[in-house]
Structures are given as C-alpha cells and as structure tokens.
C-alpha positions in Angstrom: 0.0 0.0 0.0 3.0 2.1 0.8 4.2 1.4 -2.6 1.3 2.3 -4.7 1.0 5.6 -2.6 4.5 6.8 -3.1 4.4 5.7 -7.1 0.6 7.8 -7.2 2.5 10.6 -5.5 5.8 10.4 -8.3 3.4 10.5 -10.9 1.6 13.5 -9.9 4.8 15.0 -9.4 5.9 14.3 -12.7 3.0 15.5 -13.9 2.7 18.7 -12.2 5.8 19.3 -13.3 4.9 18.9 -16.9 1.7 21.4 -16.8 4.9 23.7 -14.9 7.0 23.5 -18.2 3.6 24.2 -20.5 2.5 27.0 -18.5 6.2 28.3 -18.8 6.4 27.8 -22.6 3.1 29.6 -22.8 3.8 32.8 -20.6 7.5 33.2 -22.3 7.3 31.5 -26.4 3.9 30.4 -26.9 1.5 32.9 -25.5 2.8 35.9 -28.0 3.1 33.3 -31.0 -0.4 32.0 -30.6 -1.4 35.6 -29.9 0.3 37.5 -33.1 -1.4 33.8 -34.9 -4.8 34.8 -33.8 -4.3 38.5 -34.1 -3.4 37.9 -38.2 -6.2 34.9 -38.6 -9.1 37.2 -37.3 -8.2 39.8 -39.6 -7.8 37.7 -42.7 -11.6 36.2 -41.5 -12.7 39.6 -41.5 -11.7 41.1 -45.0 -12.6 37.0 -46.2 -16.5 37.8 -44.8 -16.5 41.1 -46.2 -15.3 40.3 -50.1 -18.3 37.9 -49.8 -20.4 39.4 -48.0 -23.9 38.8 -49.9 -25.8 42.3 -49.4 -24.1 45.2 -51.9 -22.8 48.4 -49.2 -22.7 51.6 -51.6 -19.9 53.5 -51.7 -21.6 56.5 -50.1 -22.3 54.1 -47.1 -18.5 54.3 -46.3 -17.5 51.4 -43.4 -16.8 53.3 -40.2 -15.5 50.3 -37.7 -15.1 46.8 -37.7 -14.7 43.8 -35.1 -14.8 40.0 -34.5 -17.0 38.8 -31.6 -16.7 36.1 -29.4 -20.9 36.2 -29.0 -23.8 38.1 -30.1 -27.4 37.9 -28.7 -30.7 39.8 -29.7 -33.9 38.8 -27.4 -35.9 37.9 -30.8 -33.8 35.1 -32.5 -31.9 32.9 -29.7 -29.8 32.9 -26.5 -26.1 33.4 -28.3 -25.3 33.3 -31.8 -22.3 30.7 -32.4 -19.0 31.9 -31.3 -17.6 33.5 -34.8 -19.8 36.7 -35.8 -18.9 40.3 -37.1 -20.5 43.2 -36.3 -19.8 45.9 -39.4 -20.9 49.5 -38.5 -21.7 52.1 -41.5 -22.9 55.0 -41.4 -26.4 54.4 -42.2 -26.8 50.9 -40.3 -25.0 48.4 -38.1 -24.7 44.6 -39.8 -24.3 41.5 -37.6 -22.6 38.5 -39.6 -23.0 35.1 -38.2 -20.8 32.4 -39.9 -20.0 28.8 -39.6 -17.2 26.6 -39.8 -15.0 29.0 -37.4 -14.7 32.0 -40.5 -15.4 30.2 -43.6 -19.0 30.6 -44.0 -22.1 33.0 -43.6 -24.8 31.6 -42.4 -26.9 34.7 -41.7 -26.8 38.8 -41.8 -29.1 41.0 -39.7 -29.1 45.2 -39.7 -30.1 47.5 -37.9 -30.2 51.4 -38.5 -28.1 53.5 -36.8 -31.0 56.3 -36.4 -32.6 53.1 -34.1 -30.1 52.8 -31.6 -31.1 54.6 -28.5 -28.1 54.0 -26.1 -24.3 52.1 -26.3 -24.0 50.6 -23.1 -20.3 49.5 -22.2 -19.8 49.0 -18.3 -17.0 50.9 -16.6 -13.3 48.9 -16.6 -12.1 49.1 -12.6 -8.2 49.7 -12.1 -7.5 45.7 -12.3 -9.6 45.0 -15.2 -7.2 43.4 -18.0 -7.5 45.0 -21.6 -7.6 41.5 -23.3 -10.8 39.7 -20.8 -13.9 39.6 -22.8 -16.7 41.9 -21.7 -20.3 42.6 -22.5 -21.7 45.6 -24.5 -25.4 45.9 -24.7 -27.0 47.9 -27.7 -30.5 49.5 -26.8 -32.6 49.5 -29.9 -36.5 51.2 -30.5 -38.9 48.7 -29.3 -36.7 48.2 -26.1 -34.7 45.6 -27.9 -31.3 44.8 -26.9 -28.1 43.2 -28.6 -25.4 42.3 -26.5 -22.1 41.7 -28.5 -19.1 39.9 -26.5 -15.5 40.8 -27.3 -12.6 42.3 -25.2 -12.5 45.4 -23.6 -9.9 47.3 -25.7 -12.0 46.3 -28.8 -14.9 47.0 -28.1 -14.4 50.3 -26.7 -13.1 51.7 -29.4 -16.3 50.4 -31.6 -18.5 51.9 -28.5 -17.0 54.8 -29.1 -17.8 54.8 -33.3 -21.0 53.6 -33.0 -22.3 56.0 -30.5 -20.7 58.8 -33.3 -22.4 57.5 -35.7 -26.0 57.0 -33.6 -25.7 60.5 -32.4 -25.2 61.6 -36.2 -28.2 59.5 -37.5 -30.0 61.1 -35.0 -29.4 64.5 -35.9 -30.1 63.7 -40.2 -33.4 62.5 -39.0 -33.9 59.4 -40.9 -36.9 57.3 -40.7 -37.4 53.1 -41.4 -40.6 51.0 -41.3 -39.1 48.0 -39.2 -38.2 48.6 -35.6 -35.0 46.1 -34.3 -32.8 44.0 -35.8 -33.9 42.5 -39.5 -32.5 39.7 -41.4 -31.4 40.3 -44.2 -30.2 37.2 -45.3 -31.0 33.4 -44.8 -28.4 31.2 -43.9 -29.8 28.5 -46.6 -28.9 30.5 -49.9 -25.6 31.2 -48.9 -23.0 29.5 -50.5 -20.2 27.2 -49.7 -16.7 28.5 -49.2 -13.3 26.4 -49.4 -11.6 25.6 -46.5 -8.3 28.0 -45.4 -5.9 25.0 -45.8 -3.1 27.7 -44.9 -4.6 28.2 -41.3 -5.3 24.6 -41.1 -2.0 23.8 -41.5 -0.5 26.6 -38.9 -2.7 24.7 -36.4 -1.8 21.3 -37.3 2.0 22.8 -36.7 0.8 24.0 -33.6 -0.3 20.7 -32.6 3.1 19.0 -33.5 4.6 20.9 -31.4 2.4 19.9 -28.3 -1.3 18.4 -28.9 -3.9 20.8 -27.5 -2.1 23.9 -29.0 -3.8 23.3 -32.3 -7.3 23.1 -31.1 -7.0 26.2 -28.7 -5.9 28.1 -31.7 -8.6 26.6 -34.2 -11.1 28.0 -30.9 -12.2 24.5 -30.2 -11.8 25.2 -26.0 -12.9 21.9 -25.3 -11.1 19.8 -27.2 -7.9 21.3 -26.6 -7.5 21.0 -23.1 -8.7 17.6 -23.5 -5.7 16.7 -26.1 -3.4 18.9 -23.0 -4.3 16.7 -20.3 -4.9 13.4 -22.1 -1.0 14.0 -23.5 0.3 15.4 -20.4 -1.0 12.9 -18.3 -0.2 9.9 -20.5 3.2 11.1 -21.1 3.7 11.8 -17.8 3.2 8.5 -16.2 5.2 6.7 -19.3 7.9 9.3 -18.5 8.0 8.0 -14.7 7.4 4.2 -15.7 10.6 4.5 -17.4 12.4 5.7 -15.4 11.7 3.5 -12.4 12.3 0.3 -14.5 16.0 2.2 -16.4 17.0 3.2 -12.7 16.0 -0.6 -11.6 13.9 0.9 -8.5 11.2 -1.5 -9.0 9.4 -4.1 -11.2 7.8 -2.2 -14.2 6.0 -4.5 -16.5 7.8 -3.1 -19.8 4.4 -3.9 -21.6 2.8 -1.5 -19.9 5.8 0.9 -20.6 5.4 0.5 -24.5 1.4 0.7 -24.0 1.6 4.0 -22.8 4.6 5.2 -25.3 2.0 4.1 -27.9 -0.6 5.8 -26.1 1.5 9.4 -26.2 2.1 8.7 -30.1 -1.7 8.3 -30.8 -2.6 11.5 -29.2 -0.2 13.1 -30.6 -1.3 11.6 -34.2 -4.9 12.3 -33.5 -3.8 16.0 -32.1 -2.1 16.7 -35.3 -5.2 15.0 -37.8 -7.8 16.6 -35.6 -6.1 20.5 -36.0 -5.6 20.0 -39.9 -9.2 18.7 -40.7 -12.4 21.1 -40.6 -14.7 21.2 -37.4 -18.4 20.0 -37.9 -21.2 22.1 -39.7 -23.2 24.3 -36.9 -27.2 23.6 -36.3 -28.5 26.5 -38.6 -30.8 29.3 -37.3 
C-alpha cells in the first residue's frame, strides 16, 4: 500500500511538473506566437467575410469600424449566436454577420439602423480590469430591444466609441425606417459554400506537432484542446516516470505496460495533429 502511494505521488509530481514547463512555454514563447497567430487569422476572417459578404454596401455608405466577436445575442432570434460573428458599423446601419465553420461561411446577416439605436452601453473597466478579458456591451434598440455583442474590452471600446458617433449623427439627419430592431437580411440556406483556409489549417496542425492541444486552442475548439493537453500530459507523464523507475531498476515495471503507454502518447499526438488540420463539424443552422 505504501508502494502504490509513493508511485501515485511520483506520478503527480511528474505531472505537475509537466503542466509547470507548458505553462512556462506559454507565458514566455507560446503565448505571444499564438497571440500574433490569432491577431493575423481574425483579420484575414474579416476582410474573407466582407469580399463575400452577400448584401451590396454603396460607396456612399463608407464602413466606419469593424470587429470579431466572441458572441452576439438579440432577445428575438436565440440565446447566443455561435461563437464567430462580425458586427460591421456604417454609417447608415450596423450589420451582424453570423458564420460557420470558425470563419469560412455566412450563415446569416441581420441590420439594424443607426438612427434606431437609443443607447451604447459598455460597463465601466475598474483599475484591475485586464485589456484583453472579454466583456459585455449591450445595444438599446427602438422597441426596447437589446443586442449584446461579446468581445474584449480594448476592442470594443473603441467600436462603443464609433458607433455612439455615428447614432448620435443619424439622430441629428433624421432618418426614418418602417421595421423597428434588428432584421435579417439574409438566410443562412442561400448562402453559399466556401473552401476551406488550408493555410490556417496547417499553422494549427504545426501547432499541434509541437504539443497536442495547441492546435485546437488556436482553431477555438476550448474543449477539445485542453482535453488533447491533459490526455497527452498525463499519459506522457506516467510513461515518462514508468521509465524511469524500470531504467534506474527501483522497482518491477511490467515493460508492456511501458510500450502501451509510449504508444498511447504517439496516438494522441497523431490524432492532435489529424484533428487541428481537418475542418470542425457544420453548426445547427438558425
């Protein structure tokens, strides 16, 4: 009993030690990578969704801000839209692009004019509040209708700050619309299918070579990546201390076991790697 207690304590040692090194790697090498990654991804998404964006935006309706959400809400559709969606502000109306497949797809586009927006409501960052943490923003409409965009702080303040420029302008040119809140503008069933980005599929499949999990997080598949991080840390933690009790002869190791879980840190990393590269399953449409 003695024995199994002090080899359950070594491998939780080990692998404490592991998640140590990650969280290391991250905070000095990884953290910046993945960020400048994700930085350049979301703004290829965005001028991707815009070249194809289905409705026509006239010249004279010049595009004042732009930004990627994590989530968007309105009380008349659903709860939350799925995680990927735009919000494009002109200067005659504000455009909400849901899309599939993490940026390859439209599924739907709902506007609203600006002249309809009664208040921009961003809550007050305190002194510990960190620039990159998502936050909420809710958009009053006419009708009391709300949308509440999710994003971080330093991005959407600065679109706060457009949009209530261009409200406050609407206001004062007086315009006039029949519908009151949000409208869709276009189905998600007529819109077409787009190729997968085999280049970003491949950074993440990189990403994933060099330790499984990393791949997912940057694909935005949360889940799924710090399932392939534990699963891999784990496994290759325990196969790490296995071998090294039977090399340094402190105890009877079964080397069976010893090559089952080698194989077992090869597989995850194999299916780490296939998993990143190939595209994530088609949303439930609206």
């Amino acid at each position: 009993m003695i024995a199994f207690v002090e080899h359950a304590l070594m491998v939780l040692a080990g692998t404490f030690m592991a998640f140590i090194i990650i969280w290391l790697w991250f905070v000095l090498v990884g953290g910046r990578m993945l960020s400048r990654f994700a930085l350049g991804e979301q703004q290829a998404i965005i001028k991707r969704m815009l070249i194809r964006l289905p409705i026509p935006i006239a010249e004279t309706e010049m595009i004042q801000a732009v930004i990627m959400l994590r989530r968007a809400a309105h009380q008349d559709v659903k709860p939350w839209f799925p995680k990927r969606s735009i919000a494009l502000a002109t200067q005659q109306r504000l455009l909400l692009i849901e899309m599939r497949f993490s940026g390859r797809q439209i599924q739907s586009v709902w506007q609203l004019p600006c002249h309809q927006i009664v208040s921009v409501d961003l809550p007050k960052a305190n002194r510990f509040a960190i620039a990159r943490m998502p936050t909420r923003m809710t958009i009053i409409a006419s009708g009391n209708q709300k949308l509440v965009f999710e994003a971080s702080r330093s991005e959407l303040s600065g679109f706060a700050e457009v949009l209530e420029q261009i409200r406050l302008h609407a206001i004062t040119e007086g315009l006039r619309s029949g519908h009151i809140g949000p409208e869709r503008i276009f189905p998600g069933a007529e819109t077409p299918d787009a190729k997968p980005d085999h280049k970003r599929l491949m950074r993440a499949a990189l990403l994933s070579v060099l330790y499984p999990g990393i791949g997912q997080l940057y694909n935005g598949a949360l889940r799924r990546g710090v399932l392939f991080l534990i699963l891999h840390t784990a496994t290759l933690g325990m196969a790490w201390q296995l071998s090294m009790e039977w090399y340094l002869r402190y105890r009877e190791v079964p080397f069976k076991l010893i090559l089952f879980l080698i194989g077992g840190v090869l597989l995850i990393w194999l299916l780490a790697i296939f998993d990143a590269y190939t595209e994530e399953p088609q949303r439930s449409g609206a």
